[in-house]
C-alpha positions as CSV (number, residue, x, y, z in Angstrom):
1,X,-21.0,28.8,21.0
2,X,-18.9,30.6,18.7
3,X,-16.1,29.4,16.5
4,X,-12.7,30.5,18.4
5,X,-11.0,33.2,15.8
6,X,-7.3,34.3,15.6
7,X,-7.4,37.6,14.5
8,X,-5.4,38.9,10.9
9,X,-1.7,39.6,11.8
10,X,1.8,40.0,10.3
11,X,2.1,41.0,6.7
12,X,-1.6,39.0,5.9
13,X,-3.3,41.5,8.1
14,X,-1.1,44.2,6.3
15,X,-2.3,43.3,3.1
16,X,-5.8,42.8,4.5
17,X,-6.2,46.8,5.8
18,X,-4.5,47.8,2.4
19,X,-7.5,46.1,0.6
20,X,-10.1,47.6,3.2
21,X,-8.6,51.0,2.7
22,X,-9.2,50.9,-1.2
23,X,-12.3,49.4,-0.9
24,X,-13.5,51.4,1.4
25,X,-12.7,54.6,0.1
26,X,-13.9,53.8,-3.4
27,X,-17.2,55.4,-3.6
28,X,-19.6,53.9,-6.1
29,X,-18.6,56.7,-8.4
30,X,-15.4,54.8,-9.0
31,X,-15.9,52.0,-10.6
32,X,-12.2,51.6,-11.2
33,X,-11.3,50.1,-7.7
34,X,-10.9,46.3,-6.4
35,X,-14.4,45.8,-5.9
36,X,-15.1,46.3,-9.8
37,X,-17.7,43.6,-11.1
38,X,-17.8,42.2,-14.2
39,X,-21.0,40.2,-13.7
40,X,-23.9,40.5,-12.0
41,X,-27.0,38.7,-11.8
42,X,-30.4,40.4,-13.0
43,X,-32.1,42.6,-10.7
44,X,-34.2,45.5,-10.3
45,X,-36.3,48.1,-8.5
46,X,-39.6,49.7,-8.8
47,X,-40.5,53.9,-8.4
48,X,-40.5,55.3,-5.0
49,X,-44.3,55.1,-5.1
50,X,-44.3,51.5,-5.5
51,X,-42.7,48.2,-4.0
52,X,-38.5,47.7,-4.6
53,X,-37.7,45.2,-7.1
54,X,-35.8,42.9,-6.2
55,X,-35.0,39.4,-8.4
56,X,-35.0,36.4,-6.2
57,X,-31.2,36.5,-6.9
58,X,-28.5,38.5,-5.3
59,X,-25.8,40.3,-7.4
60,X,-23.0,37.7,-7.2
61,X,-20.2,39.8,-5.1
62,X,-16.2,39.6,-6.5
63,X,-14.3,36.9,-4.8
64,X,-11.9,39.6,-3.3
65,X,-15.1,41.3,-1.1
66,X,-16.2,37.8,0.0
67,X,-12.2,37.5,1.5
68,X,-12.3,40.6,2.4
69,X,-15.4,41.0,4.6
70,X,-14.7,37.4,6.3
71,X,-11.8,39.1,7.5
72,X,-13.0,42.1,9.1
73,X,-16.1,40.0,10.5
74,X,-13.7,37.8,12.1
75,X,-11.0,39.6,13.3
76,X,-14.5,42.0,15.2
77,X,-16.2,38.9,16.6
78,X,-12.4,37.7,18.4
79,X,-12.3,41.6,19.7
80,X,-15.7,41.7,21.0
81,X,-15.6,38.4,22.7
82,X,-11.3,38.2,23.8
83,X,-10.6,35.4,21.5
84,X,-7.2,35.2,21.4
85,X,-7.0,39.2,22.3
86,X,-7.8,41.7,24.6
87,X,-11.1,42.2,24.1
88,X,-11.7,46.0,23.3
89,X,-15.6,46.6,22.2
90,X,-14.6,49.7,20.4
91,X,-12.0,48.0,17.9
92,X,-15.0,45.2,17.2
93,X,-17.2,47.7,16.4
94,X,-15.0,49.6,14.2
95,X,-14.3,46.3,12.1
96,X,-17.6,45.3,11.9
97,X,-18.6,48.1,11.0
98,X,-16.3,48.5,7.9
99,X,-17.9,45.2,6.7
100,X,-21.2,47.1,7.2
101,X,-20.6,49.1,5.2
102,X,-19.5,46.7,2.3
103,X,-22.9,45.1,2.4
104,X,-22.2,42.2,5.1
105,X,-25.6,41.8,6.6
106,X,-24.2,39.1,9.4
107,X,-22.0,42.3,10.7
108,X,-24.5,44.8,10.6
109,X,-27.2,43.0,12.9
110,X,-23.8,42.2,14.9
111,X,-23.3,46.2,15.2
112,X,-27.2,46.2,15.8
113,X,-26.6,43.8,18.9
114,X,-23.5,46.0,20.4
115,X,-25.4,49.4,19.9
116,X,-28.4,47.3,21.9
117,X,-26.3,46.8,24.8
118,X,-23.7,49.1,24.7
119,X,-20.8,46.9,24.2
120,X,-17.7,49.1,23.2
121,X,-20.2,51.9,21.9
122,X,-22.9,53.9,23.6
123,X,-26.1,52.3,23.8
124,X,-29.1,53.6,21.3
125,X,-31.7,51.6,20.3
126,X,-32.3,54.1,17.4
127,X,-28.8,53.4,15.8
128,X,-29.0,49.6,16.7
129,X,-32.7,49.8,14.9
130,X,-30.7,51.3,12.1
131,X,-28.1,48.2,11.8
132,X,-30.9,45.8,12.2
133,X,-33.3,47.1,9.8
134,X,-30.3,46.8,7.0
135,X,-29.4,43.5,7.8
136,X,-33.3,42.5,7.9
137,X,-33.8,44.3,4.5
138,X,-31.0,41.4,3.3
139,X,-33.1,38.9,4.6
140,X,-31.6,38.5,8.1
141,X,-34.4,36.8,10.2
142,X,-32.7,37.5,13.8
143,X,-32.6,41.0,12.7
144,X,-35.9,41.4,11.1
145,X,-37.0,39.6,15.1
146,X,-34.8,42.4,16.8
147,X,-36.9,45.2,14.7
148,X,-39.6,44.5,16.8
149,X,-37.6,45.3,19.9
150,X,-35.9,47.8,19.7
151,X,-38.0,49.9,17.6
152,X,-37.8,52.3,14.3
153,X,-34.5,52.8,13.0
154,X,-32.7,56.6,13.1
155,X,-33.0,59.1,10.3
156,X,-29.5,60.1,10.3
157,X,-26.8,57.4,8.9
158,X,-24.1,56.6,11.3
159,X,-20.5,57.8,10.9
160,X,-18.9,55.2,10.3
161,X,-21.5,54.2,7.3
162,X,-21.1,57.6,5.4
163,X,-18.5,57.5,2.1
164,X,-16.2,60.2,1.7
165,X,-17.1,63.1,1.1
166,X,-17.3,63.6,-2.7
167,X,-17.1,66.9,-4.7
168,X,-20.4,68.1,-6.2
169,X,-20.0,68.0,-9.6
170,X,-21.4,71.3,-11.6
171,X,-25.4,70.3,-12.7
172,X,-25.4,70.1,-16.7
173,X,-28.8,70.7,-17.5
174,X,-30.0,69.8,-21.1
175,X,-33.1,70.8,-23.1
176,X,-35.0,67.7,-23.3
177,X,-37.6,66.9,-25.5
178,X,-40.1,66.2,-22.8
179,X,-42.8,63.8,-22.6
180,X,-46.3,64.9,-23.6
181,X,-48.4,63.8,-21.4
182,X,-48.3,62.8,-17.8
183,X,-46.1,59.4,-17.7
184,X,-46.9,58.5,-21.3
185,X,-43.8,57.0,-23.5
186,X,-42.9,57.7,-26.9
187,X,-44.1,61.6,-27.5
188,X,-41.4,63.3,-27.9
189,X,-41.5,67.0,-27.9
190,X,-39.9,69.7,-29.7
191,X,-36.4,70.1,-28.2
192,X,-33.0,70.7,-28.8
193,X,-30.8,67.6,-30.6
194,X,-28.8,64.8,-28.1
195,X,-25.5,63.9,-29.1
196,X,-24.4,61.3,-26.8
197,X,-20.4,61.5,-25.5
198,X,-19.7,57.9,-24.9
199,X,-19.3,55.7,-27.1
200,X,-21.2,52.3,-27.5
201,X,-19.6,49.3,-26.9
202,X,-21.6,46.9,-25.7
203,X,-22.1,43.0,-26.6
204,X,-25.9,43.2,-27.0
205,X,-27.9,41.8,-30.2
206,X,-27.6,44.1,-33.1
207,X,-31.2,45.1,-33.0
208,X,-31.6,45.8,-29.5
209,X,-28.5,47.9,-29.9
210,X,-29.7,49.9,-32.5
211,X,-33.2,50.6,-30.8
212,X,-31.5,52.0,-28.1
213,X,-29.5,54.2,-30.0
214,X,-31.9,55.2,-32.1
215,X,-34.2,56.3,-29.0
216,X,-31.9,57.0,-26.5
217,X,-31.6,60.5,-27.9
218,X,-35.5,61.4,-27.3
219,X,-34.9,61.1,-23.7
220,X,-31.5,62.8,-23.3
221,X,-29.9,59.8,-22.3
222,X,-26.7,58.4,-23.6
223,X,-27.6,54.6,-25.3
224,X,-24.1,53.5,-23.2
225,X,-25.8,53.7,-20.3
226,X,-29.7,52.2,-21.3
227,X,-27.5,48.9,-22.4
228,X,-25.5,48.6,-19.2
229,X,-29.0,48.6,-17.5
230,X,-30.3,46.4,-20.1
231,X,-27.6,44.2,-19.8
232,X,-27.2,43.9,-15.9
233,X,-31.0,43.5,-15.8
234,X,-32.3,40.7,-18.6
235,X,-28.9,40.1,-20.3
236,X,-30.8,40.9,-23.6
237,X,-33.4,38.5,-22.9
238,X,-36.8,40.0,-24.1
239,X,-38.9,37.9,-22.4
240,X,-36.9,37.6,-19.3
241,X,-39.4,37.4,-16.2
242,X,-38.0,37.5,-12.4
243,X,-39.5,35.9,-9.0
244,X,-40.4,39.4,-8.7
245,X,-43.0,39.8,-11.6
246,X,-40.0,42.2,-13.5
247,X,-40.6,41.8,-17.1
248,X,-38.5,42.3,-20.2
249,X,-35.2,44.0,-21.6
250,X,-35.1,46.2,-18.7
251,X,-37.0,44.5,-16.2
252,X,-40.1,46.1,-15.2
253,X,-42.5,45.6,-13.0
254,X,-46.4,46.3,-13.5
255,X,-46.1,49.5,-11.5
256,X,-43.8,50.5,-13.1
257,X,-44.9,50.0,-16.6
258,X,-48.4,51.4,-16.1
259,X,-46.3,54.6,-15.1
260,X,-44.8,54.8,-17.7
261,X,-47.9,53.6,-20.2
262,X,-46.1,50.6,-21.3
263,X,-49.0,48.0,-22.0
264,X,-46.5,45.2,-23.3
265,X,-43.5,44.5,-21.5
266,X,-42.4,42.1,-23.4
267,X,-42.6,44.2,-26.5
268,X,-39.2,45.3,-26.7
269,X,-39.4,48.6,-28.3
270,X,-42.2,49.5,-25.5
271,X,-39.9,48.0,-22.9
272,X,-37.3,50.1,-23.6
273,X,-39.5,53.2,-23.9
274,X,-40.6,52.5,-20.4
275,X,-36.9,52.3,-18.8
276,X,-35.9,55.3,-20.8
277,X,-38.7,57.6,-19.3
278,X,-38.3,55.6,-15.8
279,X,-34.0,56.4,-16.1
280,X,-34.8,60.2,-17.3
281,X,-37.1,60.7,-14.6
282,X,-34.7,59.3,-12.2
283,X,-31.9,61.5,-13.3
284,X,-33.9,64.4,-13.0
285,X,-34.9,63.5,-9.1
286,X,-31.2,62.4,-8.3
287,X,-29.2,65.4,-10.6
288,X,-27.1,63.0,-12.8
289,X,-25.6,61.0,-10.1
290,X,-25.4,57.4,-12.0
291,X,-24.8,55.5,-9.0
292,X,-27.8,57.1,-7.2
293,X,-29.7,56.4,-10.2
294,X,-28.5,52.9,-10.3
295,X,-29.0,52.3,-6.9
296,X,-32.7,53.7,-7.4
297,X,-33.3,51.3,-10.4
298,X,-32.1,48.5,-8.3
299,X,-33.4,49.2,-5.0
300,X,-35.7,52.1,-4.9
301,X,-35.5,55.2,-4.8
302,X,-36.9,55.5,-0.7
303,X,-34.1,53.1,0.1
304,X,-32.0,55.3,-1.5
305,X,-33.3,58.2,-0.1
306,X,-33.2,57.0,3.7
307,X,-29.7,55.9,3.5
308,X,-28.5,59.2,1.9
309,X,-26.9,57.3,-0.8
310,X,-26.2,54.1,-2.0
311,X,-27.4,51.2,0.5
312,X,-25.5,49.3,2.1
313,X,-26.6,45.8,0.5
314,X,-24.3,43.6,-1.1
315,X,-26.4,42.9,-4.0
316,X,-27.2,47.0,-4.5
317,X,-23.9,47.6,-4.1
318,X,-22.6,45.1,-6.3
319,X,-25.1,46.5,-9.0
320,X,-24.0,50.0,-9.1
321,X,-20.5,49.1,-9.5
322,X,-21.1,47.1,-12.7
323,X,-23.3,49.7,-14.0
324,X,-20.3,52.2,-13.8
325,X,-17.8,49.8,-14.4
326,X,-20.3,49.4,-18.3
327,X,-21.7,52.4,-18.1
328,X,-17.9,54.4,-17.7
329,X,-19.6,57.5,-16.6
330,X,-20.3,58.8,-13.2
331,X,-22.5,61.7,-13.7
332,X,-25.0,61.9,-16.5
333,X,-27.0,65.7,-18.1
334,X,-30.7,65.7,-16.7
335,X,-33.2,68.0,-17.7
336,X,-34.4,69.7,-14.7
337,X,-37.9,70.2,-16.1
338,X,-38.8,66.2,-15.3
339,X,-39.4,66.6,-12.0
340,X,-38.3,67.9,-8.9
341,X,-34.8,66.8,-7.1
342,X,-35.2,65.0,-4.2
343,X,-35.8,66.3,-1.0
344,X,-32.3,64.3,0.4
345,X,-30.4,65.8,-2.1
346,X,-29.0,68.1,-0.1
347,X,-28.3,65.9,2.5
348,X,-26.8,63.7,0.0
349,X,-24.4,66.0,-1.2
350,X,-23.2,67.4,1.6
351,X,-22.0,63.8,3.0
C-alpha cells in the first residue's frame, strides 16, 4: 500500500518546474547549471572490451536533485494512482519520466511497469525492458526480476530520455605523437608540440601536478583535465584501491592496465601513463566530447554507446558534471589516427 501523496501546487510547484526545466535542459556539456557538483565520490570504468568499473560507492548527488526528483516521483505516483487527483496515466508518465532521466532508478522501473501494462502509455515490452534494464543497472532488484519477463531492452532511446539537441561542434584534430606500439605507454613518437589552453588550477600535491603536466603534452591532452579525472577518481591517493579492484591515481582496473602495459598501478608515474593513453584513446572513439568521454571512463564506453549518450544513472551522471564543472571544457582536440569513432557517433550527434 502506497503512501497517499498531495501533488506540488501553488507557487512551490512553480518553483519546482522552474528547477526541472533548468535541470533538465542542461545537458552534461554545461556544467554551469543547478545540478553542478562539487564533490563526488571515486569511481570508475573499464574499456568497452572489458567489465564497467564501478566503486562500491555512488557519486554523492547535490541536495537540490535529491528535492527535485522526490518531487516529480511524487507528484507521478499520486497521477498514476488518483491520489488526491484525477488520475491521468499520461501526466504520471511524463513526470516520472523526467526523474528518469535525472538518474532516479525507483522512477524508471516505475515507467518500466506502466510501459508493461499500458497504463497512460502504449504498451511495449521493448521500451518497458529499456526502463527496467536502467533501473536494474542501479541495482534495482524488482527491476533486474522484471528483465526476465519482459525481455531485452530496445535499441532506440525513448523520447522523452533524449537531451536536447546540441550543435556539433567543428572536429579539431591535432597531430599527436602516437604511441609506438600496440597499447604500450610512454613511447612517444615524433609529432608536432601540445600547448595546452586551460589553465591548471587544481589542489593536487605538487608532484603529481607537475607529472601531469609534464606528460600530459605526449598524449595531446590538456593536464586540466588528467587532474579532474585524477581527482574525482583517488583524490590524489596513489595507492587508492576500490571494491572494484580499481587501482591508483586514476583508478584502474587490471584490464585496463594490461591494455595499456601498465605493470604497477600503484606506481604513479605508470598510473598516469596508463589513464593518459586510456583518455586519448577515448577521445579519439568519442571525437572530443568530454562528457562522453567522462561518462566512458565512469561507466563504459558500451553503456555509453547503447544509451546514445550519457546514461541515465545518478552516480554517471553526477560524475560527468564534476568532471566539467573541474575540467571547464566541453570539447577536447583528439587525434583521429588513435582509433576509429564510434559506430554511435552518428547517432549520438544527431540526438
Amino acid at each position: 500500500m502506497k503512501t497517499r501523496v498531495t501533488p506540488i501546487t501553488g507557487w512551490f510547484a512553480c518553483a519546482a518546474l522552474m528547477l526541472a526545466q533548468a535541470a533538465l535542459a542542461q545537458t552534461p556539456s554545461d556544467p554551469a547549471g543547478p545540478l553542478a557538483v562539487a564533490a563526488a565520490s571515486p569511481a570508475a570504468s573499464a574499456p568497452g572490451t572489458t567489465p564497467a568499473r564501478h566503486s562500491g560507492t555512488a557519486a554523492a548527488a547535490v541536495p537540490e536533485q535529491t528535492v527535485l526528483v522526490k518531487l516529480l516521483r511524487d507528484e507521478a505516483a499520486a497521477y498514476e494512482h488518483g491520489d488526491g487527483v484525477e488520475r491521468d496515466g499520461a501526466r504520471a508518465a511524463s513526470l516520472y519520466c523526467q526523474a528518469a532521466k535525472l538518474g532516479d532508478a525507483e522512477s524508471q522501473f516505475n515507467l518500466g511497469w506502466l510501459y508493461t501494462n499500458g497504463r497512460g502509455v502504449e504498451r511495449s515490452e521493448a521500451t518497458a525492458a529499456f526502463f527496467f534494464h536502467a533501473a536494474a543497472e542501479q541495482g534495482y532488484e524488482q527491476a533486474r526480476r522484471m528483465l526476465g519477463t519482459v525481455g531485452g531492452p530496445t535499441a532506440d532511446v525513448p523520447a522523452c530520455m533524449r537531451p536536447p539537441p546540441r550543435p556539433a561542434p567543428p572536429a579539431v584534430r591535432v597531430a599527436a605523437a602516437p604511441l609506438q606500439g600496440a597499447g604500450q605507454v610512454g613511447q612517444a613518437g615524433p609529432g608536432r608540440a601540445f600547448t595546452p589552453r586551460v589553465e591548471v588550477i587544481s589542489r593536487g600535491p605538487k608532484y603529481i601536478v607537475d607529472l601531469v603536466k609534464q606528460m600530459a603534452p605526449e598524449y595531446q591532452l590538456e593536464p586540466q583535465l588528467v587532474l579532474s579525472i585524477i581527482e574525482t577518481e583517488s583524490n590524489f591517493d596513489t595507492v587508492a584501491l576500490s571494491p572494484k579492484n580499481a587501482r591508483g591515481l586514476m583508478q584502474l582496473i587490471p584490464e585496463t592496465a594490461a591494455r595499456f602495459g601498465v605493470r604497477n598501478s600503484f606506481d604513479p608515474a605508470q598510473n598516469i601513463r596508463g589513464g593518459m593513453a586510456y583518455l586519448r584513446w577515448l577521445l579519439a572513439y568519442f571525437e572530443g566530447d568530454v562528457s562522453l568521454v567522462a561518462a566512458a571512463y565512469n561507466a563504459g564506453e558500451g553503456a555509453v554507446e547503447r544509451y546514445r549518450g550519457v546514461p541515465p544513472y545518478m552516480e554517471t551522471l553526477t560524475y560527468v558534471r564534476k568532471i566539467l564543472t573541474a575540467a571547464r571544457m566541453v570539447d577536447h582536440a583528439f587525434d583521429a589516427s588513435v582509433t576509429e569513432p564510434s559506430p554511435q557517433m552518428r547517432a549520438i550527434r544527431a540526438r
